[in-house]
C-alpha positions as CSV (number, residue, x, y, z in Angstrom):
1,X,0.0,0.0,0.0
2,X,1.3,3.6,-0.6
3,X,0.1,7.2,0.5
4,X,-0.1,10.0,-1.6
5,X,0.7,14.0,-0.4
6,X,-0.1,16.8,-3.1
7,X,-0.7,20.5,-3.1
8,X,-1.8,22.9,-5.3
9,X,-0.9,26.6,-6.0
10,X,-3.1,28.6,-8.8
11,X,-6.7,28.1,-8.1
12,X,-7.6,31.4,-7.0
13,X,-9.7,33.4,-9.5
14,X,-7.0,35.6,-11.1
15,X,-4.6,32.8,-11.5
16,X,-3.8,32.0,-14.9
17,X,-2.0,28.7,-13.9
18,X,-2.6,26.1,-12.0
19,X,-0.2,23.5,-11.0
20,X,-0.5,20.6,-8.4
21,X,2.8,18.7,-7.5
22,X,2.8,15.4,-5.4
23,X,4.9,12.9,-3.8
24,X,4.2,9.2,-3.3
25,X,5.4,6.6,-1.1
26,X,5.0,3.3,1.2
27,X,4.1,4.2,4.9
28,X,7.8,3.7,5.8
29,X,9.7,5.4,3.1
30,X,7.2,8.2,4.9
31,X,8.7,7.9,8.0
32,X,11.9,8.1,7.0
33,X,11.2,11.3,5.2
34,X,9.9,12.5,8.4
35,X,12.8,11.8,10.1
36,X,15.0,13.1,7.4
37,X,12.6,16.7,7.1
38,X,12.5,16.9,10.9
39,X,15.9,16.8,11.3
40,X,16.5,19.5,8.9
41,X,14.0,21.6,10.1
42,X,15.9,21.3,13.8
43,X,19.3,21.6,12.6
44,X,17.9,25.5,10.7
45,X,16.2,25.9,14.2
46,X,12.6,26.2,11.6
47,X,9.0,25.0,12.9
48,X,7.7,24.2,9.0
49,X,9.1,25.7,5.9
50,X,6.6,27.7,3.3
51,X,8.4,29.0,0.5
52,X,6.2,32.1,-0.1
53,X,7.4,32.7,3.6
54,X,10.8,31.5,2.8
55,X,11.2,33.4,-0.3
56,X,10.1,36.8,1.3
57,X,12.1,36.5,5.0
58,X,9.0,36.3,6.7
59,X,8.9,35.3,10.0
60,X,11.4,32.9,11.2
61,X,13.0,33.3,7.7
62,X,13.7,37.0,8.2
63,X,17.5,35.7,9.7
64,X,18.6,34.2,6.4
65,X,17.9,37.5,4.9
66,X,21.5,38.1,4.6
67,X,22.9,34.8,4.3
68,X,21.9,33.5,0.9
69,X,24.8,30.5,1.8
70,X,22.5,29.2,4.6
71,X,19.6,29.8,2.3
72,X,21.2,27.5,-0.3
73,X,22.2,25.2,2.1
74,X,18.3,24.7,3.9
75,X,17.0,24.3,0.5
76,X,19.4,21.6,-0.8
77,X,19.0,19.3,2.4
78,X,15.5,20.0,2.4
């Protein structure tokens, strides 16, 4: 059995895209991501990530607003 996760962007009525993008995987290869996700999310002292928050320094983003190396470096282990 596998589990699906997907979310959308673009539905709004002024959108003139709309994309959906979605992983898929077995309840443990889920767990592991979990792990994996939490431990990167620690390690950048980060509650979740949103990129529209991540992207504009909002919040608990607003310290990698001049540090685009630590910036690179949350996005590739995420």
């Amino acid at each position: 059995m596998v589990t699906g996760y997907f979310d959308e962007s673009g539905i709004h009525d002024s959108a003139i895209v709309t994309t959906i993008g979605g992983f898929i995987s077995t309840a443990e290869g889920w767990d592991k991501f979990n792990r994996d996700w939490l431990a990167v999310l620690n390690e950048f002292d980060i509650s979740c990530f949103h990129m529209k928050h991540f992207a504009h320094f909002l919040g608990e983003f607003a310290k990698f607003k001049d540090n685009e190396g630590r910036r690179r470096e949350l996005l590739s282990k995420l």
